[in-house]
OpenMM code with the backbone's topology and positions (N, CA, C; nanometers):
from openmm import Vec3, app, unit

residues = "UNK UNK UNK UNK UNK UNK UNK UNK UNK UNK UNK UNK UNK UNK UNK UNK UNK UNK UNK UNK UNK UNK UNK UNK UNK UNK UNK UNK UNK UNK UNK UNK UNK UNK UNK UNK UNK UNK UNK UNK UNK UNK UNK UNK UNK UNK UNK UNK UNK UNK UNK UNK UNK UNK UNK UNK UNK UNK UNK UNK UNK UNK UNK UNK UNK UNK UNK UNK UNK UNK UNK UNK UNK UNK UNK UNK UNK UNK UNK UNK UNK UNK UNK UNK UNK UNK UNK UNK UNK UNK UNK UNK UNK UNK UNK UNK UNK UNK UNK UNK UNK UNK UNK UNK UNK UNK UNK UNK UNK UNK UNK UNK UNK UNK UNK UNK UNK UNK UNK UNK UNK UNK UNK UNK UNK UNK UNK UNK UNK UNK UNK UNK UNK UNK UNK UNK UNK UNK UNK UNK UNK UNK UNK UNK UNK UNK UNK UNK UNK UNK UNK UNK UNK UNK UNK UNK UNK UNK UNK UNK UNK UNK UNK UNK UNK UNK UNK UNK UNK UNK UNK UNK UNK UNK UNK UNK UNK UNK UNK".split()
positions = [
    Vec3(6.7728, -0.2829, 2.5847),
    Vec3(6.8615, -0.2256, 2.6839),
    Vec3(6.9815, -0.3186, 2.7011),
    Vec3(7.0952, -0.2597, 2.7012),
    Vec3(7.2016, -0.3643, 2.6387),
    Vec3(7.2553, -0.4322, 2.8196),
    Vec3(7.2187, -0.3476, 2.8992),
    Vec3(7.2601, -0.3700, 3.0487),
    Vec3(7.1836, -0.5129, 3.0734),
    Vec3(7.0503, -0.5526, 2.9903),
    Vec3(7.0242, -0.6912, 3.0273),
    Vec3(7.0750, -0.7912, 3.0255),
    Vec3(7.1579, -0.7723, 2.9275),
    Vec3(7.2491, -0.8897, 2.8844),
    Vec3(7.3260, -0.9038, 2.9999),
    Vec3(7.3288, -0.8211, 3.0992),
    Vec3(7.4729, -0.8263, 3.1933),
    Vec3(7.3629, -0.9239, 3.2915),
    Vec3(7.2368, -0.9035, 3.2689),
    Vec3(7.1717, -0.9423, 3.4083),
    Vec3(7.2110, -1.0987, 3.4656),
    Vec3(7.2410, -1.1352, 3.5880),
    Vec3(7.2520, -1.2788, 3.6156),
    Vec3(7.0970, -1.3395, 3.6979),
    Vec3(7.0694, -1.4644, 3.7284),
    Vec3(6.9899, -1.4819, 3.7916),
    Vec3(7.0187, -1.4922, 3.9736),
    Vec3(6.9347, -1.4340, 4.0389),
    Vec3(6.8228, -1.3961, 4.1039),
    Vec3(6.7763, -1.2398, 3.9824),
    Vec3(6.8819, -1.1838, 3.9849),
    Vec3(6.7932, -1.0532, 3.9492),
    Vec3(6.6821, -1.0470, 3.8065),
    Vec3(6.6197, -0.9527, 3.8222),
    Vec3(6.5446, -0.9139, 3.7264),
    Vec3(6.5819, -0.8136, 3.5991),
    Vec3(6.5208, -0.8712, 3.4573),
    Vec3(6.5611, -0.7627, 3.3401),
    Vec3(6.4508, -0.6111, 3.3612),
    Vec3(6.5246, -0.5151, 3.3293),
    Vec3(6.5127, -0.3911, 3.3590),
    Vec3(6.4160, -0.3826, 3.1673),
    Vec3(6.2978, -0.4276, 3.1960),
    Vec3(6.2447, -0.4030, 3.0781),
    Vec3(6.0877, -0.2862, 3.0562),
    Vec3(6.0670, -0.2791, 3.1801),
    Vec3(5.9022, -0.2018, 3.2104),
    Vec3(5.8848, -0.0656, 3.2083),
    Vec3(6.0094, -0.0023, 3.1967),
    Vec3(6.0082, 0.1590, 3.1306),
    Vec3(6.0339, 0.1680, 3.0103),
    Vec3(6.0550, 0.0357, 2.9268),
    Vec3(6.0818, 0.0590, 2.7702),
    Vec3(5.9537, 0.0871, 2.7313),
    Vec3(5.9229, 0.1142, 2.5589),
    Vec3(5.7723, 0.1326, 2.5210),
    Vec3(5.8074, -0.0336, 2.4443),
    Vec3(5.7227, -0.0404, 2.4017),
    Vec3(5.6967, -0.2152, 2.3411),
    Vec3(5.8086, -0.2184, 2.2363),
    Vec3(5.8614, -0.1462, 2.1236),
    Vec3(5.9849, -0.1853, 2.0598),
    Vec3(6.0796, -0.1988, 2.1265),
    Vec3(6.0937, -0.1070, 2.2356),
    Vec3(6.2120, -0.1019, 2.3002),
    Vec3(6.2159, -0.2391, 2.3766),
    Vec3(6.1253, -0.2622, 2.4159),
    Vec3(6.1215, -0.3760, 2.5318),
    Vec3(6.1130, -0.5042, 2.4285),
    Vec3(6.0849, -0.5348, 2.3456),
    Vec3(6.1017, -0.6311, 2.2224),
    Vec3(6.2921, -0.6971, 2.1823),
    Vec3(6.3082, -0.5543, 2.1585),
    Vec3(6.4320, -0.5120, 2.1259),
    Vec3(6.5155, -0.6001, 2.2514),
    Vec3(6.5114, -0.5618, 2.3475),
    Vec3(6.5813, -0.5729, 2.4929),
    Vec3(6.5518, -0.7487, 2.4953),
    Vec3(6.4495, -0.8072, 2.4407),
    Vec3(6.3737, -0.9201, 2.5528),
    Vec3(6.4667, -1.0004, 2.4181),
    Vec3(6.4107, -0.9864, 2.2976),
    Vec3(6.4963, -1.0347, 2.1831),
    Vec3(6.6476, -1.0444, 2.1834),
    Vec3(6.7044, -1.0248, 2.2348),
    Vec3(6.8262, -0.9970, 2.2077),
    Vec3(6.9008, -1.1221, 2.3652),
    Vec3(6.8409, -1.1015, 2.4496),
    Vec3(6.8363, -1.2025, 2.5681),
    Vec3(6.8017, -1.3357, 2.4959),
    Vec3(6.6822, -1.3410, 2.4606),
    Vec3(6.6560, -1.4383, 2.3637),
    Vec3(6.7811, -1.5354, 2.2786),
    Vec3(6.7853, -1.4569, 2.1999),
    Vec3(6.8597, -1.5073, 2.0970),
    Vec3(7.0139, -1.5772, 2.1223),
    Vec3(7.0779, -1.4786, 2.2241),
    Vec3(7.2109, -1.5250, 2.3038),
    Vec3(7.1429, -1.6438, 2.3917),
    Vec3(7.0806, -1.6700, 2.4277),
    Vec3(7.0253, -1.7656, 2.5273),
    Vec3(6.9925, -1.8887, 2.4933),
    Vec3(6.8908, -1.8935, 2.3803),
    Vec3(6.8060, -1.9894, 2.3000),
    Vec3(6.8376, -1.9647, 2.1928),
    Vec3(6.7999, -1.8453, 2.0588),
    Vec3(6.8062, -1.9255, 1.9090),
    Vec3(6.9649, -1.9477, 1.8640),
    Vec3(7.0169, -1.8969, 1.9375),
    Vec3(7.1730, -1.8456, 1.8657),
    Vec3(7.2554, -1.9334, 1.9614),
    Vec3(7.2296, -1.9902, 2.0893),
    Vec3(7.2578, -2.1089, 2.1449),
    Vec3(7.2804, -2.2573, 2.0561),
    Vec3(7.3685, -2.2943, 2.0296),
    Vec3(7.3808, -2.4059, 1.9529),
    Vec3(7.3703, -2.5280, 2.0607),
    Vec3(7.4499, -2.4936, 2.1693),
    Vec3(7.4879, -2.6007, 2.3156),
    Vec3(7.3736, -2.5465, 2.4128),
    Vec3(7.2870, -2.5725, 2.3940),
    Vec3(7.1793, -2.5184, 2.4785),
    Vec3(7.0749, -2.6736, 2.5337),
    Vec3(7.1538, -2.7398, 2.6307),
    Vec3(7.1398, -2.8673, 2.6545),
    Vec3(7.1187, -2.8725, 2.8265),
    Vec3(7.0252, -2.9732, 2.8480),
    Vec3(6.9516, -3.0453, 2.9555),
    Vec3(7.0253, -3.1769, 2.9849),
    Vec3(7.0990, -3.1715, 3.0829),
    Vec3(7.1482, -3.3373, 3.1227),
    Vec3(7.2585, -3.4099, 3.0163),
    Vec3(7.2993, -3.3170, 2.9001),
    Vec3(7.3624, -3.3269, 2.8018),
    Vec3(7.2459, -3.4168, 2.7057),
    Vec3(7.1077, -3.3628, 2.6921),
    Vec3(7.0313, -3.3976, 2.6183),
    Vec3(6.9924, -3.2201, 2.4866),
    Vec3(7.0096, -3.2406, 2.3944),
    Vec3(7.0097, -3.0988, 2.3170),
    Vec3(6.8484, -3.0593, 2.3306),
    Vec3(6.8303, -2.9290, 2.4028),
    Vec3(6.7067, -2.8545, 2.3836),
    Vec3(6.6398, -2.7540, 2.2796),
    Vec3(6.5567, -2.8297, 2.1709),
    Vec3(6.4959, -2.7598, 2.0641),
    Vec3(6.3727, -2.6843, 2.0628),
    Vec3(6.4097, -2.5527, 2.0291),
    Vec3(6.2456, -2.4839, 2.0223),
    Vec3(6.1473, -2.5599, 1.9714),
    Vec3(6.0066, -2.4909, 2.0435),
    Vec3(5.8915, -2.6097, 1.9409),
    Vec3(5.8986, -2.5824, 1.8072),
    Vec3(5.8489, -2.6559, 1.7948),
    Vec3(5.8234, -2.6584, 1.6087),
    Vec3(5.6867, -2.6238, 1.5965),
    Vec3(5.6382, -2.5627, 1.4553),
    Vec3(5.4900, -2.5480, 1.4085),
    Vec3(5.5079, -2.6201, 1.2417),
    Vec3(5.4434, -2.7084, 1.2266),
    Vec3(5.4380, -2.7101, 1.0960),
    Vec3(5.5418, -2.8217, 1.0641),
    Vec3(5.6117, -2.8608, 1.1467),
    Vec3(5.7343, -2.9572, 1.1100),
    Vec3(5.8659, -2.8856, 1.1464),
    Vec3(5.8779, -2.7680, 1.1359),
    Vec3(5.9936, -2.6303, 1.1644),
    Vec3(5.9959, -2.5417, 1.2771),
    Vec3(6.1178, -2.5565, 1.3251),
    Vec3(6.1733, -2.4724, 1.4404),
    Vec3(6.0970, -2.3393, 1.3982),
    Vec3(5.9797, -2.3304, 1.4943),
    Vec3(5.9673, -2.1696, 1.5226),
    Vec3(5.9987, -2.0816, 1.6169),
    Vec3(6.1283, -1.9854, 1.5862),
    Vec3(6.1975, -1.9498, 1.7075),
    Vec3(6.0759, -1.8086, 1.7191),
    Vec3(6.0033, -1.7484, 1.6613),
    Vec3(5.8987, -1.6347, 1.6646),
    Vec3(5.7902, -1.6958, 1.7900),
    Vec3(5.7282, -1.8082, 1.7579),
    Vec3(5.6671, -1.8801, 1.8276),
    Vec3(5.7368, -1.9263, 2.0080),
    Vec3(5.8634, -1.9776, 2.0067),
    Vec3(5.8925, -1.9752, 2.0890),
    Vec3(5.9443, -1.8746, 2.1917),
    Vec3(5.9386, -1.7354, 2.0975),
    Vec3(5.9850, -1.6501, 2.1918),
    Vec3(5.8337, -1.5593, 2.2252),
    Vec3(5.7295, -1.5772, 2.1654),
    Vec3(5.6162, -1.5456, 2.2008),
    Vec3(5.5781, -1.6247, 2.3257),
    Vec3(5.6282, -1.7936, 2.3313),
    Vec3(5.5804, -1.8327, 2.4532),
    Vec3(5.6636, -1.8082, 2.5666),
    Vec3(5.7394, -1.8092, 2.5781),
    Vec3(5.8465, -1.7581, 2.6893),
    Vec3(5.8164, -1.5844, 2.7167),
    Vec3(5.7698, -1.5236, 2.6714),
    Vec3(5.7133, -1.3751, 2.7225),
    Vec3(5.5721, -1.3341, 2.6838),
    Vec3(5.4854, -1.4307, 2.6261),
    Vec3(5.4022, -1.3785, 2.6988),
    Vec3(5.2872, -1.4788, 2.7169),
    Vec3(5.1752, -1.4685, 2.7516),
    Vec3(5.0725, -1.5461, 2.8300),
    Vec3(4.9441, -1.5478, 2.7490),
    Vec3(4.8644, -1.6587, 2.7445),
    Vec3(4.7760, -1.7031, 2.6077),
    Vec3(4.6371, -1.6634, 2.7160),
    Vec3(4.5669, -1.5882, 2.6541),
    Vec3(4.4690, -1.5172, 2.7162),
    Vec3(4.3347, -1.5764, 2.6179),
    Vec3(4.2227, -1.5906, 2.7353),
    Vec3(4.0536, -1.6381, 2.6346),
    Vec3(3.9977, -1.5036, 2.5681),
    Vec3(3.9542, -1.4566, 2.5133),
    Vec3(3.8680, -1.3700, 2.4620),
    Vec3(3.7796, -1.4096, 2.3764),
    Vec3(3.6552, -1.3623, 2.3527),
    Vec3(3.5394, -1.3502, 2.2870),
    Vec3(3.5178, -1.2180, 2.2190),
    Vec3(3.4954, -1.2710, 2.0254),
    Vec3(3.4588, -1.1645, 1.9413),
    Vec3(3.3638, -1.1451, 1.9884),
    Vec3(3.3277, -1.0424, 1.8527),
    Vec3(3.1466, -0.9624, 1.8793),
    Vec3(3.0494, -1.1007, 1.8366),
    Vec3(3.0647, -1.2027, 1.7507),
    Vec3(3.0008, -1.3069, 1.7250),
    Vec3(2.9513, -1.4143, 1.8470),
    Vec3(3.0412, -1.4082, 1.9300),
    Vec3(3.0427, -1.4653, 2.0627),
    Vec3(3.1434, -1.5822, 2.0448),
    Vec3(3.1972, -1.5784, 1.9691),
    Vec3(3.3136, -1.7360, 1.9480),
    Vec3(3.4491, -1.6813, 2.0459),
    Vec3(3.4708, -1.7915, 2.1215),
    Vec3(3.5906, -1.7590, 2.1940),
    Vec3(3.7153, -1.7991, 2.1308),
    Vec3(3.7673, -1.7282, 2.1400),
    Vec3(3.9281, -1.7491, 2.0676),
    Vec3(4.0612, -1.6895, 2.1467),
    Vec3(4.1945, -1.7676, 2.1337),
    Vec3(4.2542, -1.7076, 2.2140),
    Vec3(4.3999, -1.6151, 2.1437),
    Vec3(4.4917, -1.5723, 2.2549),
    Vec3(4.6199, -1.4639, 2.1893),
    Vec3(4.6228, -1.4615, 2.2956),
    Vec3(4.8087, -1.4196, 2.2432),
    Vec3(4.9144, -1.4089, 2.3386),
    Vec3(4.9271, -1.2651, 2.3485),
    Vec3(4.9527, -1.2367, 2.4894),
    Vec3(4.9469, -1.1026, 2.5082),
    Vec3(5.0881, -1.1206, 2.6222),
    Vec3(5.1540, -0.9798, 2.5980),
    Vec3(5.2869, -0.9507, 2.7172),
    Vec3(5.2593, -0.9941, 2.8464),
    Vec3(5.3270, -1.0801, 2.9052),
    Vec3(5.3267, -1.0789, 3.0526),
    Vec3(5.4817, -1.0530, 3.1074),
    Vec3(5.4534, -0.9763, 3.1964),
    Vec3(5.5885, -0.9104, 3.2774),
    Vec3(5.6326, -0.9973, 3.3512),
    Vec3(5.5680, -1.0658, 3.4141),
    Vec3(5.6946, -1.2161, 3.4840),
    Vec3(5.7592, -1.2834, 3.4230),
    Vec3(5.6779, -1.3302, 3.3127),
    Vec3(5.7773, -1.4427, 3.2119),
    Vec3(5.8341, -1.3577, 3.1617),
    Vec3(5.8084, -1.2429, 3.1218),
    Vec3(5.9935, -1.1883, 3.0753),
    Vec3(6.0885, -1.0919, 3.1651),
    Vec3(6.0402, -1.0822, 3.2409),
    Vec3(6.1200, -1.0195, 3.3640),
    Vec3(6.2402, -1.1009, 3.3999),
    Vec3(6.1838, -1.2492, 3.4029),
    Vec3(6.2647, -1.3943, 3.4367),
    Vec3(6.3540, -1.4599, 3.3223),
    Vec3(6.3556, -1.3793, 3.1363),
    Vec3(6.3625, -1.4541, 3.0365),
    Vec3(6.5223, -1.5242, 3.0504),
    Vec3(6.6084, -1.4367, 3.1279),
    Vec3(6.7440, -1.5015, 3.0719),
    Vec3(6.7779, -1.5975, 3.2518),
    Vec3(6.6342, -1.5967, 3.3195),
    Vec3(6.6836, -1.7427, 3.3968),
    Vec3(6.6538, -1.8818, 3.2949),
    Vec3(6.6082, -1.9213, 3.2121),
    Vec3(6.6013, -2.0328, 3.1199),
    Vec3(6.7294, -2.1175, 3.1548),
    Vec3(6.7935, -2.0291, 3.0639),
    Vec3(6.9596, -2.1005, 3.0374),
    Vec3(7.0217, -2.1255, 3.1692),
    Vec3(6.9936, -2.0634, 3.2592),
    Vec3(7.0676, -2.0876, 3.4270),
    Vec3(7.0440, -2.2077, 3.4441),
    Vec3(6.8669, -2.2010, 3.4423),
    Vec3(6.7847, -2.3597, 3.4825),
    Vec3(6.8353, -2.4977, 3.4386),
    Vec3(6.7999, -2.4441, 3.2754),
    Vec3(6.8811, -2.5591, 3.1897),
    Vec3(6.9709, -2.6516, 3.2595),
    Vec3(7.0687, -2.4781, 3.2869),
    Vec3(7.2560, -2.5397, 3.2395),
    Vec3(7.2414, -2.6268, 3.4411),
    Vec3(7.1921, -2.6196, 3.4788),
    Vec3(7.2040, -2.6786, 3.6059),
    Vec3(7.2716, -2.5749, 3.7148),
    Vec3(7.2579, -2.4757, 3.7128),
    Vec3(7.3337, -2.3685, 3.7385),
    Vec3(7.2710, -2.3626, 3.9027),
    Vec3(7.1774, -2.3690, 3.8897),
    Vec3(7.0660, -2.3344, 4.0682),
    Vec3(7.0532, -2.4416, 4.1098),
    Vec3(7.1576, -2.4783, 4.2381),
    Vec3(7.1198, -2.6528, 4.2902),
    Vec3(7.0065, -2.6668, 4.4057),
    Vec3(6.9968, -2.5082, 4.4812),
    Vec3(6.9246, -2.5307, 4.5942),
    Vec3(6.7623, -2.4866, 4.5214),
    Vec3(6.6642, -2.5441, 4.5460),
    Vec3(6.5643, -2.5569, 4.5581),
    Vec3(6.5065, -2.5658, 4.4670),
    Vec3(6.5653, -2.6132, 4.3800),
    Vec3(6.4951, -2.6760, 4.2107),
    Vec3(6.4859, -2.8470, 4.2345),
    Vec3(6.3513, -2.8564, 4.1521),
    Vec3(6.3224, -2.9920, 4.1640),
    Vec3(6.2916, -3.0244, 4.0553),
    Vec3(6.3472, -3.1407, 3.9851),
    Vec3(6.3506, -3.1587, 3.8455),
    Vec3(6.2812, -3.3265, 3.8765),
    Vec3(6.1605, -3.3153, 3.7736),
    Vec3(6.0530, -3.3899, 3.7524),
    Vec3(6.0078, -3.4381, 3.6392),
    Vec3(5.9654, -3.5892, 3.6249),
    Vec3(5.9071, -3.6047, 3.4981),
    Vec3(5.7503, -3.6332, 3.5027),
    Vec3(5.6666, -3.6158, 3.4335),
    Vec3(5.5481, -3.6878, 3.4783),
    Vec3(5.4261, -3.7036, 3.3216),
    Vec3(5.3347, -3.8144, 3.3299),
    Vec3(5.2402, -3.8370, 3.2862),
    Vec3(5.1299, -3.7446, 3.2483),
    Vec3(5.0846, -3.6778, 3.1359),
    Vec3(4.9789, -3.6101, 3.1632),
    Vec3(4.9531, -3.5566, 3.0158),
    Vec3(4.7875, -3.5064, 3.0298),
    Vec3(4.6711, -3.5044, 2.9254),
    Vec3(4.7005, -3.3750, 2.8456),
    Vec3(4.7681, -3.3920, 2.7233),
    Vec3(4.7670, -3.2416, 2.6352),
    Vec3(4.6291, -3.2321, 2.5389),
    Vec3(4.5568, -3.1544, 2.5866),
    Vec3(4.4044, -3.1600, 2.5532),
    Vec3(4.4135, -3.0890, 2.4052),
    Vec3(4.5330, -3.0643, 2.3883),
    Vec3(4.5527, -3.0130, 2.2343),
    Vec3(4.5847, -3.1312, 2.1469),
    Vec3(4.6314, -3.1897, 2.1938),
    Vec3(4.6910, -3.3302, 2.0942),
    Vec3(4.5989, -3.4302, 2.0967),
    Vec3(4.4831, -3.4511, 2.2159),
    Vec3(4.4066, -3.5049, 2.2490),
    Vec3(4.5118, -3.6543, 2.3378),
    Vec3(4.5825, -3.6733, 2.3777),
    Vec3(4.6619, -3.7688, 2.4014),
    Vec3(4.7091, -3.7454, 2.5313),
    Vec3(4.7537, -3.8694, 2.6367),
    Vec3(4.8706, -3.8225, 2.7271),
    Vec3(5.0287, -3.8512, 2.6591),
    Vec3(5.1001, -3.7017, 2.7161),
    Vec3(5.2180, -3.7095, 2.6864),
    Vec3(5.3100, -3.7098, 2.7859),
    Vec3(5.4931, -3.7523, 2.8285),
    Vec3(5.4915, -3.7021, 2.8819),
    Vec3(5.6353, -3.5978, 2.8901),
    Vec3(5.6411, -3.5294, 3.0385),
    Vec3(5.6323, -3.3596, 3.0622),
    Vec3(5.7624, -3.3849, 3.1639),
    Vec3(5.8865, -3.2785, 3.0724),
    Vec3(5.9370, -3.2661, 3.2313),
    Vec3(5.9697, -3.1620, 3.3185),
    Vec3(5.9538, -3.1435, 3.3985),
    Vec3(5.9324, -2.9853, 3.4669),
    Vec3(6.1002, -2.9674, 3.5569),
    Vec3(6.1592, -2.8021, 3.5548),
    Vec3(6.2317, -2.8132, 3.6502),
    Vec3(6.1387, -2.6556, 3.6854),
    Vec3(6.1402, -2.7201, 3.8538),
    Vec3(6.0909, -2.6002, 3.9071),
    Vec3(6.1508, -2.5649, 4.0182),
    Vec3(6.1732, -2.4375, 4.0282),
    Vec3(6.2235, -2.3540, 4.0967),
    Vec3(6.1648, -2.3324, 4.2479),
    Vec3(6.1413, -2.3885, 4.3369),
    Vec3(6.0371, -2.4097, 4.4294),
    Vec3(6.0512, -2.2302, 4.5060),
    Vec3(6.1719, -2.1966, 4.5447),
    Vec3(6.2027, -2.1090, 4.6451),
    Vec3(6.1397, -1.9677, 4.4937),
    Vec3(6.1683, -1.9683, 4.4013),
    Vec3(6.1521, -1.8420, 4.3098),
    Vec3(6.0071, -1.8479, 4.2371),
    Vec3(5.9432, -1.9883, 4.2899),
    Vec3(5.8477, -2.0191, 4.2434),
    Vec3(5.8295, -2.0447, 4.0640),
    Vec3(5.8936, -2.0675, 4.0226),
    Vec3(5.9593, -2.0637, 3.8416),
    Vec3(5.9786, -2.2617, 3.7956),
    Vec3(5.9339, -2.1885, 3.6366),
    Vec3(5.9154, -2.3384, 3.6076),
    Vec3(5.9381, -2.3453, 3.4619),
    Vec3(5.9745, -2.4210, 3.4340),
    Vec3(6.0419, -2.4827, 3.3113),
    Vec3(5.9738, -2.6022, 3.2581),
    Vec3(5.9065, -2.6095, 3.1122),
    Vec3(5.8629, -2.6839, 3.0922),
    Vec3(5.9172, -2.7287, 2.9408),
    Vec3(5.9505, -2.9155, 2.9730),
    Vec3(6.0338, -2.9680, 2.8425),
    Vec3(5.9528, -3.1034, 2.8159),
    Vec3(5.9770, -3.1185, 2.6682),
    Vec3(5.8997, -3.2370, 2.6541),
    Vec3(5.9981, -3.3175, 2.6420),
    Vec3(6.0028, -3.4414, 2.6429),
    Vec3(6.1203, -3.5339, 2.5899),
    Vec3(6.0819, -3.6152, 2.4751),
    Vec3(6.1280, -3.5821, 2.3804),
    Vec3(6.1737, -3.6668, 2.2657),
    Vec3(6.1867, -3.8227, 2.2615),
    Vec3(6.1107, -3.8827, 2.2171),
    Vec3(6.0886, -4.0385, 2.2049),
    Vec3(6.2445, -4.0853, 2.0945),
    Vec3(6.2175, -4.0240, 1.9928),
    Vec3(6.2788, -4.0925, 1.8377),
    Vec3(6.4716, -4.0900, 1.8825),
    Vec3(6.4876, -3.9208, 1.9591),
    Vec3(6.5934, -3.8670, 1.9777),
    Vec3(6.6578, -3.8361, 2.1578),
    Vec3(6.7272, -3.8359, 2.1618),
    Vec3(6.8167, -3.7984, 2.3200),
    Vec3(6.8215, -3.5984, 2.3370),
    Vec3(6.7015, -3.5873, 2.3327),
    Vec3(6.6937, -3.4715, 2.3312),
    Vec3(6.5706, -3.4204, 2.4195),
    Vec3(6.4930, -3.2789, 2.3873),
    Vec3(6.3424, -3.2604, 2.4513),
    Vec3(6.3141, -3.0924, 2.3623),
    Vec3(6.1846, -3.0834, 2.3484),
    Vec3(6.1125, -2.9479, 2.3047),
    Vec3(6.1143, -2.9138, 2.4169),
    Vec3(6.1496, -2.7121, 2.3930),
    Vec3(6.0825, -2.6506, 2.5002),
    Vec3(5.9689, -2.5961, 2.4622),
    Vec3(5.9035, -2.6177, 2.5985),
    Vec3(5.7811, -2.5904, 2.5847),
    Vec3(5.7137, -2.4425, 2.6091),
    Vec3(5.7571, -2.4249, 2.7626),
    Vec3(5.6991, -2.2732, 2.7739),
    Vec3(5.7950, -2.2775, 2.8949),
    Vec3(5.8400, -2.1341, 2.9876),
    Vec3(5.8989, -2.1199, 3.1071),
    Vec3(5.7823, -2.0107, 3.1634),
    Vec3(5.7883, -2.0001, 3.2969),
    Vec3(5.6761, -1.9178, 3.3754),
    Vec3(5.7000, -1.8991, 3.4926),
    Vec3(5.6424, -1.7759, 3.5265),
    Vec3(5.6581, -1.7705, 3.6800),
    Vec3(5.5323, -1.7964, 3.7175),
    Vec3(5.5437, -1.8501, 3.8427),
    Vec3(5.4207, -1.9142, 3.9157),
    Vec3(5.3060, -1.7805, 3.9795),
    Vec3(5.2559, -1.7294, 3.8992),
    Vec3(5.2073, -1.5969, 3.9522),
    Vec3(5.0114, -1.6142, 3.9646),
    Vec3(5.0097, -1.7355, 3.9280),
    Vec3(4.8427, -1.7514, 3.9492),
    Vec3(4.8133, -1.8042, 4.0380),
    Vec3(4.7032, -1.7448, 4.1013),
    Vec3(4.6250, -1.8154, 4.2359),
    Vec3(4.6394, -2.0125, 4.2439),
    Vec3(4.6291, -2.0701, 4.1083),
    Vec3(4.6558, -2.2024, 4.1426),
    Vec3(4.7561, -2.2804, 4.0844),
    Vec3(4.8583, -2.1443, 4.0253),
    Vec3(5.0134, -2.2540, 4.0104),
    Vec3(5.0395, -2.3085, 4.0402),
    Vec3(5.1212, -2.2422, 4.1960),
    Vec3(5.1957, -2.3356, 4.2980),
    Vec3(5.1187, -2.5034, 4.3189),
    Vec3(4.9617, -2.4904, 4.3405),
    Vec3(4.8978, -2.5984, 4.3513),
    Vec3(4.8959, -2.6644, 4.2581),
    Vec3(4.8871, -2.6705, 4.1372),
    Vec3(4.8953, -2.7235, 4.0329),
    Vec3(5.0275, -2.8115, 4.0351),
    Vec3(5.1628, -2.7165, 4.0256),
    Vec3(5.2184, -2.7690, 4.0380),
    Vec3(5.2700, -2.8859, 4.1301),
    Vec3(5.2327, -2.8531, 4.2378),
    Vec3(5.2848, -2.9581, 4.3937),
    Vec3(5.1934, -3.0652, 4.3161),
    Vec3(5.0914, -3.1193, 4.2825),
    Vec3(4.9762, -3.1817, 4.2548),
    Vec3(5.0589, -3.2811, 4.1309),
    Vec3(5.1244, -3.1934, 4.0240),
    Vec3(5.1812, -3.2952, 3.9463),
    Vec3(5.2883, -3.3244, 3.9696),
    Vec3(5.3957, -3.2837, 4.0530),
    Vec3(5.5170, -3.3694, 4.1357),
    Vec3(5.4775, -3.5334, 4.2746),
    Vec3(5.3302, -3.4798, 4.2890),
    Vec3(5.2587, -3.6079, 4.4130),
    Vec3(5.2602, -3.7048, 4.2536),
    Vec3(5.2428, -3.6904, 4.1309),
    Vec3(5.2768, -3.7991, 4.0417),
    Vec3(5.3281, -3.8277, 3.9039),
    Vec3(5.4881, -3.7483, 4.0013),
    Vec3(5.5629, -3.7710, 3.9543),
    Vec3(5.6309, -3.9396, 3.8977),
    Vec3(5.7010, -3.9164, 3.7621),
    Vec3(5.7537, -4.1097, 3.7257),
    Vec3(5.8625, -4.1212, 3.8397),
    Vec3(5.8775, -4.2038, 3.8228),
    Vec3(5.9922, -4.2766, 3.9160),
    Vec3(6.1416, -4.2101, 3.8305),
    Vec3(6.1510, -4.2026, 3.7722),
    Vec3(6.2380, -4.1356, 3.6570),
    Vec3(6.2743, -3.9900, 3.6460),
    Vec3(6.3605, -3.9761, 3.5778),
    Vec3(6.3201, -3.8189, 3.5217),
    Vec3(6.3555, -3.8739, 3.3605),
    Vec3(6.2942, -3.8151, 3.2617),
    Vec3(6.2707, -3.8516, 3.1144),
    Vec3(6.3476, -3.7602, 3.0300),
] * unit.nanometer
topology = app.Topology()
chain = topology.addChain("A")
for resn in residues:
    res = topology.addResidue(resn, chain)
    for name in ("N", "CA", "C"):
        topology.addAtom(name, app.Element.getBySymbol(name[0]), res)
């Protein structure tokens, strides 16, 4: 729907009467002007890169995490395994990213760095969050050791019973810094 592109933030993309191409179509295209096709798509004047899989920018991957939400399921074998399935907040919200980023929302964003356990890497890494306190929205970047830069990680709206808590919980330890 080409009217998304017009959308600014507070409002919402008009995507939930499309059927799934259509709404692909619509969410992609926000996307791409925003993030892959963004060359200046920078944090603090630090450059923000999709994650990588494999060693390589996966912009498929990153636009799977920014719309939609990694769900548990169990085959008929009983092995649990997981997939990403559509969630309507994170893309309802997709073209606030670049607002966040660009520093665009001064009142009630709190931009944070902090310490903490990626049970995928097996390691602590660390994380820097800007969150949106009043819209409840959150932004998640890693920072780059080697380079003056950061991966994005995932963006979300705070829509689970223990977001908000979660979140307040890792700003009580927060670095002294932001990273």
């Amino acid at each position: 729907m080409p009217t998304n592109l017009l959308k600014k933030y507070p409002e919402l993309l008009e995507i939930l009467h499309l059927d799934e191409a259509g709404r692909n179509k619509s969410l992609r295209a926000v996307f791409n002007r925003d993030i892959q096709d963004n060359a200046n798509l920078k944090f603090r004047n630090k450059i923000v890169f999709p994650i990588k899989t494999d060693g390589e920018i996966d912009m498929h991957r990153q636009f799977k995490h920014l719309t939609c939400d990694e769900i548990k399921l169990i085959d008929e074998h009983g092995k649990e395994y997981t997939q990403r399935i559509f969630e309507k907040d994170r893309s309802l919200r997709l073209h606030w990213i670049k607002t966040h980023i660009d520093e665009g929302i001064k009142e009630g964003v709190i931009v944070f760095s902090t310490l903490e356990r990626d049970q995928r890497k097996r390691k602590d890494v660390n994380v820097t969050y800007l969150y949106n306190k009043k819209q409840k929205y959150i932004i998640v970047l890693e920072p780059l050791r080697e380079k003056d830069a950061y991966f994005m990680l995932s963006a979300y709206y705070l829509n689970k019973v223990w977001g908000v808590k979660d979140i307040e919980k890792k700003l009580k330890n927060k670095l002294p810094d932001i990273l």
